[in-house]
C-alpha positions in Angstrom: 16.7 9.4 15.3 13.4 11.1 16.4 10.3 9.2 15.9 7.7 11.7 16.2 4.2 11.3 17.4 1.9 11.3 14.5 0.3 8.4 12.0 1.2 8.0 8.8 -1.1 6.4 6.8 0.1 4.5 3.1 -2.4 4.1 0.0 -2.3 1.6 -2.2 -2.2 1.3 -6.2 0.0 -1.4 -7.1 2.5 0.2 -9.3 1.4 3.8 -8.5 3.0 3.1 -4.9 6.6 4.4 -6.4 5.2 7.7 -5.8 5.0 6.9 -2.2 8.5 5.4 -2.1 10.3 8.4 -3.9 8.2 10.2 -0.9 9.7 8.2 2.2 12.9 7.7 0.6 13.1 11.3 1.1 11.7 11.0 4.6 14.4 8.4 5.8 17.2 10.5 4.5 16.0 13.5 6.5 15.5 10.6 9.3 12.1 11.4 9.9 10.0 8.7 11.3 6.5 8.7 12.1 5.4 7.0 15.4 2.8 4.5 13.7 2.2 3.7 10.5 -0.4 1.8 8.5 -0.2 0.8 4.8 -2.3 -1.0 2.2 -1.7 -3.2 -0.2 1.7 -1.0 -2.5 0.9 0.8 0.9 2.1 -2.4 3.2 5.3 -2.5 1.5 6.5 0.6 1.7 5.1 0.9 5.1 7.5 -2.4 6.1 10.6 -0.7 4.1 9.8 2.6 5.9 9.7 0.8 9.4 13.1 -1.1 8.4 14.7 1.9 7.6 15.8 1.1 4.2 15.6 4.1 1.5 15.3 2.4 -2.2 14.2 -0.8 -1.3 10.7 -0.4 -2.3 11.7 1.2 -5.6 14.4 -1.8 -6.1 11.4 -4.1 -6.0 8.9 -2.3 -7.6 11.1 -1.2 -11.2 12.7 -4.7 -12.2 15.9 -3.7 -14.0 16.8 -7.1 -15.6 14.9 -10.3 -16.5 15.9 -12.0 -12.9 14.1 -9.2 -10.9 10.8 -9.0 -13.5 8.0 -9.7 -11.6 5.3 -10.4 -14.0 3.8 -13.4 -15.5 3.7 -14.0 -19.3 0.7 -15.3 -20.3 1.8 -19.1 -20.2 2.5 -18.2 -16.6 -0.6 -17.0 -15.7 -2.7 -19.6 -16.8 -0.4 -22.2 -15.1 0.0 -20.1 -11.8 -3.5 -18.3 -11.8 -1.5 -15.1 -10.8 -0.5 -12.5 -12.8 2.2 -12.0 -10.7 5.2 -13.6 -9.2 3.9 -13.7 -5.7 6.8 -16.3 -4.6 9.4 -13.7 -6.1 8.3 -10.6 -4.5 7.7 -11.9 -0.9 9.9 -14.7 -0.7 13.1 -14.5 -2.9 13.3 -10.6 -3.0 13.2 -10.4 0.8 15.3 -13.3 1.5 17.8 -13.0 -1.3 17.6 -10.3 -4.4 16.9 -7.2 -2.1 17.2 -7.9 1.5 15.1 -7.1 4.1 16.0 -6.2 7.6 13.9 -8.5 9.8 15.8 -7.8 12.8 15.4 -3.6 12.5 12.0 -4.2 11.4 11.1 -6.2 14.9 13.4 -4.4 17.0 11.5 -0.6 15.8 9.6 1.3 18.4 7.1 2.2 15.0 3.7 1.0 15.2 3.0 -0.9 11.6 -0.5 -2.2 10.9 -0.6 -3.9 7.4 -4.5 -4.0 6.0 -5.8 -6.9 4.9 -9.4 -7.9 3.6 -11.0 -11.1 5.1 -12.6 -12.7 2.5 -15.8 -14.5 4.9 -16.6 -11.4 6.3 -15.1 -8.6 3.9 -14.2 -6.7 6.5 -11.3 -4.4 6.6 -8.3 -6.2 9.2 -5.3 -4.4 10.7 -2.6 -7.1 11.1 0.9 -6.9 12.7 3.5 -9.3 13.2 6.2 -8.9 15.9 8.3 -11.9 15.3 7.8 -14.5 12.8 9.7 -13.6 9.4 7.4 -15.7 7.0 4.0 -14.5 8.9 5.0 -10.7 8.3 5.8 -11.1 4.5 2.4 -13.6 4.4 0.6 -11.0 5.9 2.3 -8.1 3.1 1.5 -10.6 0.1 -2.4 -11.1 1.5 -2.5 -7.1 1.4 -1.1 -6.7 -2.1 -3.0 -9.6 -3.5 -5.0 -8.0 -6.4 -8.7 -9.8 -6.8 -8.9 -11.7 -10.3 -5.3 -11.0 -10.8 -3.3 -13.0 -7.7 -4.5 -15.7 -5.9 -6.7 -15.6 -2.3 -3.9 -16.0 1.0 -4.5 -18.1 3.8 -3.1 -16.8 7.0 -3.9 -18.7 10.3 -6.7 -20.2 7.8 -8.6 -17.7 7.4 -8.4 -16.4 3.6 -7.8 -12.8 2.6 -6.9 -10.4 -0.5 -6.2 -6.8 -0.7 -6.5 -4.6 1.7 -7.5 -1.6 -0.5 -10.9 -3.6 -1.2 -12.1 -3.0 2.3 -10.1 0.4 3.3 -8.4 1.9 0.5 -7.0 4.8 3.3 -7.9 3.6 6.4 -8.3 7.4 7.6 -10.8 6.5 9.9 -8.4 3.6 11.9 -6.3 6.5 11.6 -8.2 8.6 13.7 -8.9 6.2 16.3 -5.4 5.8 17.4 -5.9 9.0 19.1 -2.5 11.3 17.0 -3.4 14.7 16.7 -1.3 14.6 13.5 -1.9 12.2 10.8 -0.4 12.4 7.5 -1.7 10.6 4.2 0.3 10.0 1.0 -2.2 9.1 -1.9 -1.3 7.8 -5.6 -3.6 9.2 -7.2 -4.5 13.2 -7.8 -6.9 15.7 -6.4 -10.4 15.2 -7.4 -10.1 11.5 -8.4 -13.0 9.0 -7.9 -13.4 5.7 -8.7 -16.2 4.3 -10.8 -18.7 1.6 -10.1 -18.1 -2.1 -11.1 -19.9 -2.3 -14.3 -22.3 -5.4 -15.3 -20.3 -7.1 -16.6 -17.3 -7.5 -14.0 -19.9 -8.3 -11.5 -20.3 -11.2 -13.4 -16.8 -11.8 -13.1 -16.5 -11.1 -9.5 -19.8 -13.6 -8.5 -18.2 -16.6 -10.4 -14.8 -16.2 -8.8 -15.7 -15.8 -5.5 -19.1 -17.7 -5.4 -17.8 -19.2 -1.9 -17.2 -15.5 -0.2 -20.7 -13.4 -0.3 -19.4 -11.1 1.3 -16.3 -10.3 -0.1 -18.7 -10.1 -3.2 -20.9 -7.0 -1.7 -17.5 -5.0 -0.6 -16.0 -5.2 -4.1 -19.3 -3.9 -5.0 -19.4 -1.3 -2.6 -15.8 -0.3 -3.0 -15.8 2.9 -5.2 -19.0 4.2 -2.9 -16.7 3.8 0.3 -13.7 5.0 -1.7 -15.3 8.5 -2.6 -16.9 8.7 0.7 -13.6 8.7 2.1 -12.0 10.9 -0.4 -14.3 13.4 0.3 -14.0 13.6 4.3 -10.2 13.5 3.2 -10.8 17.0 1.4 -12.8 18.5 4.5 -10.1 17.5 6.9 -7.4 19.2 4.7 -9.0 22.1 3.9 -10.0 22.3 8.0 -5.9 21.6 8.2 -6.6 18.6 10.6 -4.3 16.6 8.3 -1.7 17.2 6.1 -2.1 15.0 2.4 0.8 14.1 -0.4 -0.6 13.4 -3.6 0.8 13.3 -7.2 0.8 16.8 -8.9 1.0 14.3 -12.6 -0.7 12.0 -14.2 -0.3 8.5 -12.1 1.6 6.2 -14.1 -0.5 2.8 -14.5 -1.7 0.7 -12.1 0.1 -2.2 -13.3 3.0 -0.4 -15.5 6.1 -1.9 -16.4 8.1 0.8 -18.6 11.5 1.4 -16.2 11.5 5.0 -17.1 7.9 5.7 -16.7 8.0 4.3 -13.3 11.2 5.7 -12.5 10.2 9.6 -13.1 7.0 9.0 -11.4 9.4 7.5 -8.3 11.6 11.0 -9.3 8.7 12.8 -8.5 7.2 11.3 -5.3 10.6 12.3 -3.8 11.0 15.7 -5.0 7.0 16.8 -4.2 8.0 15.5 -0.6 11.2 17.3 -0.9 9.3 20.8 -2.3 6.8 20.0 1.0 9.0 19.3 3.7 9.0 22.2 5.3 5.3 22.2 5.1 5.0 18.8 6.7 7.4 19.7 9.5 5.4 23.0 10.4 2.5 20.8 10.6 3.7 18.6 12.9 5.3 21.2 15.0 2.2 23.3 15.2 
């Protein structure tokens, strides 16, 4: 295997992060590896599967195919757990049980993986690794994936965090400073996409539930002005051919879809866009 020297750099999405594993599937059975990686939130677990070296583990996880391996909360569920997700089932039993994960490739990789995280007392954007300690490294995945309103706040070294995406939704700019002259982006949603401010009302929602986190308050705020900012130095650097961007050529499923075939053809078609753009990506990375 030859582990090139370039960064590869993971959106987010939640469920719209099949795309990105159809993608890397594709990559890991033409053994292409990237020299450092960074992934947030959907992002962070592919990232971790891609570093591991195991093609259809994210997708496994991320389309449940019988009641064991669903993931989501019925309402009951939700209210009792204050998550509507099975947090313990994704980072604990799937890991450690349902649908492996290779620890000891993972640790033993030469690949640079940086998993983002949001702190919520300062609500700035952190770039975590873990290098030995099993339970840290899928803490550190859930705190990355944990949606705001919708999971619960994760306490790492005691210091609470949520999503990653909420600080750095494509950390092109830690990207940038690890000095690559290639960097290559996979994004989950399409060209031209922008997100839209929080409206009155869900800043209500957001003040009351984290009262305690000012801070984490103003970035959710400032979230879709950073996002756009970003998308839009993304566009100049592509069309300048600095780096080289995947993004769906469909409609993104959902962000929180459950149908197996919607999520399966939208996997289908992360793979074959990366298979349609291989030769692209290698010419870029060769040039």
């Amino acid at each position: 295997m030859e582990i090139k020297k370039a960064t590869l750099v993971l959106e987010g999405g939640a469920t719209r992060g099949v795309f990105t594993s159809g993608a890397l599937d594709y990559l890991m059975e033409k053994d292409l590896y990237l020299s450092h990686v960074i992934g947030v939130s959907a992002g962070a677990c592919n990232a971790v599967d891609y570093v591991s070296k195991q093609p259809g583990r994210t997708r496994d996880c991320m389309i449940p195919t019988d009641k064991s391996s669903n993931y989501y909360y019925g309402l009951r569920d939700f209210v009792k757990e204050k998550s509507l997700m099975n947090m313990d089932l994704i980072f604990d039993k799937f890991p450690n049980e349902l649908v492996p994960f290779d620890f000891d490739t993972y640790f033993s990789s030469d690949i640079h993986c940086e998993l983002v995280t949001t702190n919520c007392l300062t609500g700035k954007a952190e770039y975590m690794t873990e290098e030995s300690d099993r339970e840290r490294l899928m803490k550190i995945c859930r705190a990355s994936c944990s949606m705001p309103l919708l999971t619960p706040i994760v306490n790492i070294d005691d210091v609470p965090y949520l999503d990653g995406g909420l600080a750095d939704s494509v950390p092109i700019r830690r990207a940038q400073k690890m000095e690559n002259q290639k960097i290559v982006v996979i994004l989950t949603k399409n060209r031209g996409y922008r997100k839209k401010v929080v409206s009155p009302a869900m800043q209500k929602i957001y003040r009351k539930a984290y009262k305690s986190y000012p801070e984490l308050i103003r970035t959710i705020f400032r979230r879709s002005f950073e996002y756009n900012k970003t998308m839009n130095y993304l566009d100049q650097l592509e069309k300048r051919g600095e780096i080289f961007i995947l993004r769906p050529q469909v409609k993104p499923v959902s962000r929180l879809e459950r149908n197996k075939e919607t999520l399966y053809a939208f996997y289908e078609h992360g793979y074959k866009y990366m298979e349609r753009r291989y030769d692209d990506l290698l010419a870029y990375l060769e040039k």
